[in-house]
Each structure stands twice: as structure tokens, then as C-alpha cells.
C-alpha positions in Angstrom: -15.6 16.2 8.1 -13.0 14.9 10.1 -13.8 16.7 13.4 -10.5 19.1 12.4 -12.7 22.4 13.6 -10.8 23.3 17.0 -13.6 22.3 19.7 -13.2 25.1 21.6 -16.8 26.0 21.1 -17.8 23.1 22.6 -16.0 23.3 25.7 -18.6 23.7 28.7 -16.4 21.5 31.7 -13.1 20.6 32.8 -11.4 17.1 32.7 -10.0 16.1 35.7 -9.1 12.0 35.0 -6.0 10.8 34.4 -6.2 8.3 31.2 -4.4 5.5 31.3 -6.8 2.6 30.8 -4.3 0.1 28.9 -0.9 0.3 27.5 0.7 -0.7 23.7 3.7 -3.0 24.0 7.3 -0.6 25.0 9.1 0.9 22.6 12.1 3.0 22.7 11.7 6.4 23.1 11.9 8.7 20.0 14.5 11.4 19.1 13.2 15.3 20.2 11.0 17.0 17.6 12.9 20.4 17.3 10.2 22.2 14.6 10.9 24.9 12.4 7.6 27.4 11.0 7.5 27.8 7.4 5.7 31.0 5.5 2.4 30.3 4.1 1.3 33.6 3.4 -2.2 32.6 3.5 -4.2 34.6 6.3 -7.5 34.4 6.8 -6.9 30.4 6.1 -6.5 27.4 8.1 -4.8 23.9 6.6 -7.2 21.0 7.2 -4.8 18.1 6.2 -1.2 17.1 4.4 0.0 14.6 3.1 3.6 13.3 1.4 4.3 11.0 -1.3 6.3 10.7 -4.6 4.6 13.8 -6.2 5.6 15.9 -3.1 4.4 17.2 -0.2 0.9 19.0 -0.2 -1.5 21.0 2.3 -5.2 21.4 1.9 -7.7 23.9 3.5 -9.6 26.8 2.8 -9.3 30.5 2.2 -11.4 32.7 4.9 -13.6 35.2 2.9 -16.4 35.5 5.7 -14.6 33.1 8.8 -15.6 29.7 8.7 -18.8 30.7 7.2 -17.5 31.5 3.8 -14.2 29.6 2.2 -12.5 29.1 -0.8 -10.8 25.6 -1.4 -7.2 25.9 -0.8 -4.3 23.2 -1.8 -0.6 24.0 -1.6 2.3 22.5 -2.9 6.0 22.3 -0.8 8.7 23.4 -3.4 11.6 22.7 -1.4 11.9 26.0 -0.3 8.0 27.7 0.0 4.8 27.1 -0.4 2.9 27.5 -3.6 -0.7 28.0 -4.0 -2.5 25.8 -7.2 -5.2 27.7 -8.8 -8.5 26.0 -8.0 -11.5 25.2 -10.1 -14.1 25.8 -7.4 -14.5 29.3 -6.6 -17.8 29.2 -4.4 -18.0 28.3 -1.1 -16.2 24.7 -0.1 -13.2 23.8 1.5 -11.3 20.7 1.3 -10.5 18.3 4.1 -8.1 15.7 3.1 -5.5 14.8 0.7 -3.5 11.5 -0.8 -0.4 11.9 -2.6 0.3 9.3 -5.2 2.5 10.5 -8.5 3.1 14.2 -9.7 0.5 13.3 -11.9 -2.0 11.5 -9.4 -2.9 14.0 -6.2 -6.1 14.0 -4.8 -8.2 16.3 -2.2 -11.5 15.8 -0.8 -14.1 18.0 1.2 -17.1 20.2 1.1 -19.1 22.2 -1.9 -21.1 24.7 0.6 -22.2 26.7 -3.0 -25.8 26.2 -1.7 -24.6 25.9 2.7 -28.4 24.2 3.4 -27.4 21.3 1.1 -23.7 20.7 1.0 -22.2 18.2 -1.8 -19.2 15.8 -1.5 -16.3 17.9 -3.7 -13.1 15.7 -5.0 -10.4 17.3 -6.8 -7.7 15.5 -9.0 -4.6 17.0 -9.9 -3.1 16.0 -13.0 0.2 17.5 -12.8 -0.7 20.5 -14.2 -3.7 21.6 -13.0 -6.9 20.3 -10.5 -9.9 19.2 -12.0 -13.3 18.7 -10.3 -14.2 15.1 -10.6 -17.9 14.3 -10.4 -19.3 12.4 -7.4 -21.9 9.9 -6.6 -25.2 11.1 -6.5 -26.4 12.2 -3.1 -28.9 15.0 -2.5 -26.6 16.2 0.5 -23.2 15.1 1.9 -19.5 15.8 2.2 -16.2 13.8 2.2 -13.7 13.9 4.8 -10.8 11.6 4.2 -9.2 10.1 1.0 -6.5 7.7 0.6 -4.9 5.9 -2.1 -4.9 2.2 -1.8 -2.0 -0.3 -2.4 -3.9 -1.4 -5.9 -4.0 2.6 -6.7 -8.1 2.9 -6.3 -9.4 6.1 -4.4 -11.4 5.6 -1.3 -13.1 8.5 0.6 -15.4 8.5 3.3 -17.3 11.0 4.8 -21.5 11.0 5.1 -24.2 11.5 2.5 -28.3 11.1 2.5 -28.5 7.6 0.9 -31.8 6.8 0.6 -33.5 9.8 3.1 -31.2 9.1 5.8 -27.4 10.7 6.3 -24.9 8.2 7.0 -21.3 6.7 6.7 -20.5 6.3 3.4 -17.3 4.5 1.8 -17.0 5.3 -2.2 -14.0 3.3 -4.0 -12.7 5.1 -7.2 -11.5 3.3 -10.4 -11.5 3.0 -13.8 -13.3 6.3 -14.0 -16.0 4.7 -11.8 -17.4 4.9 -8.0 -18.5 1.9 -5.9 -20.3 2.2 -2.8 -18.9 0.0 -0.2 -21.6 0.9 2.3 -22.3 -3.1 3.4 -22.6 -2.7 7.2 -22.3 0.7 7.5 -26.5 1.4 7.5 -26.5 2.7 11.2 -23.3 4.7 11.1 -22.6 8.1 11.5 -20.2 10.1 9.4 -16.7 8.0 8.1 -13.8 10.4 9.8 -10.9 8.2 8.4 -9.6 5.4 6.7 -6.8 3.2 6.1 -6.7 0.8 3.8 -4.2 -1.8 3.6 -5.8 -4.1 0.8 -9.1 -4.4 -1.1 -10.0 -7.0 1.6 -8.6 -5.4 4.4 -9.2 -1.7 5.7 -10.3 0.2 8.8 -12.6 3.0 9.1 -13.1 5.3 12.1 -16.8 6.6 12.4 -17.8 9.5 14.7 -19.5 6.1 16.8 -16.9 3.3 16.4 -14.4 1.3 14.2 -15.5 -0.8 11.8 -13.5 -3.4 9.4 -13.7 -4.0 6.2 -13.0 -7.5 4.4 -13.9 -7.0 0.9 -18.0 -7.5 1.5 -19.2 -5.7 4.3 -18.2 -3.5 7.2 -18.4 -4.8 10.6 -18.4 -2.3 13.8 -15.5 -4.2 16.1 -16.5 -4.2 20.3 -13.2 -2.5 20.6 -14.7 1.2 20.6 -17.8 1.6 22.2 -20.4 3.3 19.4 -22.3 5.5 21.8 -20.3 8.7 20.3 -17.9 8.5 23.8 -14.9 7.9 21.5 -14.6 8.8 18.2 -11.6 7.9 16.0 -9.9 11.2 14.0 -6.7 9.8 12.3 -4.7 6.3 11.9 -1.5 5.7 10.9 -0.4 1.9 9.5 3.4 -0.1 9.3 1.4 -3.2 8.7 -1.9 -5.1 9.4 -0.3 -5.9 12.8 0.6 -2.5 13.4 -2.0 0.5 13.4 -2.3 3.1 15.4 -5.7 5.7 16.5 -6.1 8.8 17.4 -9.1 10.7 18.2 -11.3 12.2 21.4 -13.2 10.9 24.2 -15.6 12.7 26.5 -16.0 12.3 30.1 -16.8 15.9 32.1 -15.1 17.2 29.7 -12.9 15.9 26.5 -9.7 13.9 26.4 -7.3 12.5 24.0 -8.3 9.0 22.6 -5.1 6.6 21.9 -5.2 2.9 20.5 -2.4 0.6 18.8 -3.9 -2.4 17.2 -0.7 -5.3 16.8 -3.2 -8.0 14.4 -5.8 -9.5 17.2 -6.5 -6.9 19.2 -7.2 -2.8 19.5 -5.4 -2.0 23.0 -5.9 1.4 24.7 -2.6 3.9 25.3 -2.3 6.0 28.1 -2.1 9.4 27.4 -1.6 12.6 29.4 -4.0 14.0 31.9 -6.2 17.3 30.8 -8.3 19.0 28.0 -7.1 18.0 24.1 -8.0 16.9 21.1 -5.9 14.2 19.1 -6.3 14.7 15.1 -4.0 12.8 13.3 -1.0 11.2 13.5 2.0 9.8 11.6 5.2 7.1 11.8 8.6 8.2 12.2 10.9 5.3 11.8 7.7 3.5 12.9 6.9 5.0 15.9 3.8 7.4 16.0 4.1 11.1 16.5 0.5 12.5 17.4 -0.8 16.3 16.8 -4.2 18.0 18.0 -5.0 20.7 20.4 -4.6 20.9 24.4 -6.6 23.7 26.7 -4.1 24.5 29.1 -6.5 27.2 30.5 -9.4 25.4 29.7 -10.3 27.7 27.1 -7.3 29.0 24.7 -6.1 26.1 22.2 -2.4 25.8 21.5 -0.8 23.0 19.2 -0.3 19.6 20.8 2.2 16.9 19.8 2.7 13.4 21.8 5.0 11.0 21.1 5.3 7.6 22.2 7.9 6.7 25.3 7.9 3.3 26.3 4.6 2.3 26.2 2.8 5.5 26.9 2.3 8.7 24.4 3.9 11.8 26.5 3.9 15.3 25.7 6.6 16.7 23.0 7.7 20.0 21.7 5.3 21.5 19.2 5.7 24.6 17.2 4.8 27.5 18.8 1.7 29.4 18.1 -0.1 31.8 20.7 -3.2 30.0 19.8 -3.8 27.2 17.5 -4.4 23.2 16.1 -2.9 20.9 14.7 -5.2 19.1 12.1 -2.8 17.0 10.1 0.8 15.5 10.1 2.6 13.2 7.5 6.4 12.0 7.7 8.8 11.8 4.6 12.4 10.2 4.3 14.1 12.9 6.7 11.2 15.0 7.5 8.1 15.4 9.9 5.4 18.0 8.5 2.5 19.1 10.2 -0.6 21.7 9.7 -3.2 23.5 10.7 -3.7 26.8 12.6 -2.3 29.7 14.3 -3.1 33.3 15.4 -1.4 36.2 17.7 -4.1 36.0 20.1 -7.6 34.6 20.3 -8.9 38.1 18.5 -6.7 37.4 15.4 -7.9 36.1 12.3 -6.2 32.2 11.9 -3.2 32.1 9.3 -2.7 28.8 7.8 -0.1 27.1 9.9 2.7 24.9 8.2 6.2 23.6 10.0 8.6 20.7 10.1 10.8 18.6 12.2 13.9 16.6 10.7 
């Protein structure tokens, strides 16, 4: 998966570094985020990712039946005035992770079967406009997708990791024609694809849970840019362009901090980001400028949704909606809007209600 579980849990140490090891080019600052919540009606739940495009705007998760132990896939549709919950063909235990918008007749989701949780399978969902369909994966004894995206030529690509041949990895799968192709050339020593962006069939990024790696049509090659000790691991990229691509993720020190790089076509570049505990997910353009969302630990122990937005040439801290406790897990832009997901609850004791709001 994508790292979008809040890492709470994990938390044993404070960060006390201020990051600000390199700087993207300045760039005017961006207008204020002023967010509005919308209803989702879906408690237990949590939204994992969503995504925009011309069939719409649509969030994916899961359904709570025993906490995160137990789900139900979940994928809902904006209406232009609520949400709307699609039936869903899975009804054992799976959530789903990512989504790519293409037509109202081509939407896709990816994630996790966990019908049998000691071997979970890569799910992907396709929804023809009327209902989703389960669409059969490659073959791998164990595994799970975490990202999808549809590519300029209109081919699927997911990532996520598998047991190819005895050993879990990376893995890349390209669908078309009805068909998958592996696109695992280079990727033999990886660990777990997080997310992707392609930007032609001989041109695409992939952020591992231990580096960055490029595709070029043949083979993937890890780039020096990201160290691929597990220090800095890549959870969302946003693209205007080959010259123009943006990271977001987590690095750990004593603690963990937000991870930030803008890539302008030679080189990845590091962005300073604010000092303290957070988690970076994903992030989006808005009139090409990124807007960031994750989860910060003011306390050092309660999460609370965390937006950044780029000023100059750093990413600085911007309204986000308001939630007692909560993440951010995904965020996509349309023509006059800026939607983002996730989580929220009253208080830390409260069961998580699938979070949904938007910023013109």
C-alpha cells in the first residue's frame, strides 16, 4: 500500500531538525485554501485516495466492519451535490487504495483482497459506467496494488508488491487490450511500488518504499537522487510536464519528517519544508503549483490533517479542514476545485468517519 495508514503507531521519538536541505526554483505564492467539509455518511470508514477526471470525481477506501482488521471496499462518486456510494462486487475483506479517472465509462481502483489476511491478493476494479467489475490479476501467490494511473496512450499501470518468483517485491503491471505486462526490468531488489506517474510509455517515475526509479520503455533504473536505505520514501507525485514533477513522501531521522522534491528535467532537488512530526501523502497542482496533504503531530502523538503549499521556494504550512484528529491520504484538483480525503474522528476514542472536503 501506499503508506496511507496514519503512522501514529509507529511513533517512538520526537524530531527536532529543521529541513531545509535544498530549495525548488521561486514561485509566487498561492491564493489561501479556505475548505469546506462535505457529508459522507460513511462511519466506521476511512478514504484512502481520489481522484478527478472527465467521468467525475471519485473517493476510494474501505468500510470498517472489525477496525482496520476487517474492511469492505468502498468507492464513491461526487454528484455535484453528495456523495454516492457504488455497490461493490467484493464483499469479503479488501479495501481499495487508489483510483484513476478516465471517462464515465473508464474508472478504475486498485488495492487489497484480505478474503484469506495470511495471503493477500492484488484486487482491481473497473467501472463501466454502470457498475464495477472485478478484473482478474496477474498471477502471484501473494501481493497487493497500491497505486493506479491511466497513461497518456490510455493503458492501466499499477504498482504495488507481489511474491514473483519466492521473493516479494516491486512490481509494475501495464494493462491493455485485455492483457497485463510485467514491467518489472530493474526492479529485482525493490521493495513495494508506492506510486507512479507516467508521462509516456517510455517515460515514467515510480516511488518505491527504498528510492525512485525511471522508467524508459525497457527497464527501471533506481536514480542516486533518493538514497534506497528506506530513510526517504516517496508517497505521492504530481506532473505539469517531464520538466516539472513534484514528491512527496517521509523521511526518518529521531523521529519522522516530511520528504519534498521538485524535479525541473535534469535533476530531483530537495524543498525545504516545515520543522516537526508529519507525514506527506499526496499531493496535487493548482494552476501548477503543488498543494501537499498528510498528517502533522503537534503533540507528538494526536494526528490532525496537514496541508503545505508552496511560497516562494519553500512549502509552508496552509489552512486544512478541520478535524479533531485525522489524515489526509489523497488530494486531486479539478477546473475550479481542490478535493481532498482521508480521515477524521471527535477524539482519538472515536471510530474514523471517512473524511471528504474542498477548496475553490
Amino acid at each position: 500500500m501506499r503508506l496511507k495508514t496514519s503512522m501514529l503507531v509507529a511513533l517512538t521519538g520526537a524530531l527536532a531538525a529543521t529541513i531545509t536541505a535544498g530549495t525548488a526554483d521561486a514561485r509566487p505564492a498561492q491564493e489561501p485554501l479556505q475548505w469546506t467539509t462535505t457529508a459522507t455518511h460513511r462511519q466506521p470508514a476511512t478514504f484512502n485516495d481520489v481522484a478527478t477526471g472527465a467521468g467525475g470525481t471519485w473517493a476510494v477506501g474501505g468500510d470498517q466492519v472489525d477496525g482496520f482488521a476487517d474492511q469492505r471496499p468502498l468507492a464513491m462518486r461526487w454528484d455535484g451535490k453528495t456523495w454516492k456510494a457504488t455497490p461493490q462486487p467484493v464483499k469479503t475483506n479488501a479495501s481499495l487504495e487508489s483510483v484513476a479517472v478516465g471517462t464515465a465509462k473508464n474508472v478504475w481502483a486498485v488495492g487489497e483482497d484480505r478474503t484469506n489476511p495470511d495471503q493477500p491478493k492484488p484486487l482491481a476494479l473497473h467501472y463501466n459506467g454502470t457498475k464495477w467489475q472485478v478484473v482478474k490479476t496477474p498471477a502471484v501467490p501473494t501481493g497487493s496494488f497500491g497505486d493506479v494511473v491511466i497513461a497518456p496512450d490510455a493503458s492501466v499501470w499499477v504498482t504495488g508488491w507481489a511474491n514473483v518468483g519466492g521473493k516479494e517485491r516491486a512490481v509494475v503491471y501495464r494493462y491493455a487490450a485485455g492483457k497485463w505486462q510485467a514491467l518489472n526490468t530493474g526492479l529485482e531488489g525493490s521493495i513495494n511500488g508506492n506510486v507512479l506517474t507516467v508521462l509516456s510509455a517510455k517515460n515514467a517515475w515510480l516511488g518505491l518504499n527504498a528510492g525512485l526509479a525511471h522508467f524508459d520503455g525497457e527497464r527501471w533504473t533506481l536514480v542516486k537522487d533518493l538514497p534506497t536505505d528506506g530513510s526517504q520514501i516517496p508517497t505521492g507525485m504530481a506532473s505539469a510536464g517531464p520538466d516539472n514533477i513534484w514528491l512527496v513522501g517521509v523521511q526518518y531521522a529521531s523521529g519522522i519528517a516530511p520528504l519534498a522534491l521538485h524535479y525541473n528535467g535534469a535533476k530531483w532537488t530537495k524543498v525545504a519544508v516545515p520543522a516537526g512530526m508529519a507525514q506527506l501523502y499526496d499531493v496535487a497542482l493548482r494552476n501548477n503549483l503543488p498543494v501537499v496533504v498528510g498528517e502533522r503531530f503537534a503533540d507528538g502523538q494526536t494526528a490532525t490533517p496537514y496541508v503545505l503549499q508552496l511560497s516562494g521556494s519553500k512549502l509552508v504550512a496552509a489552512p486544512a479542514p478541520k478535524a479533531a484528529t485525522g489524515t489526509l491520504t489523497g488530494i486531486t484538483t479539478t477546473k475550479d476545485r481542490v478535493w481532498t480525503v482521508g480521515m477524521s474522528a471527535a477524539s482519538a476514542q472515536d471510530p474514523f468517519a471517512a473524511l471528504a472536503a474542498f477548496s475553490r
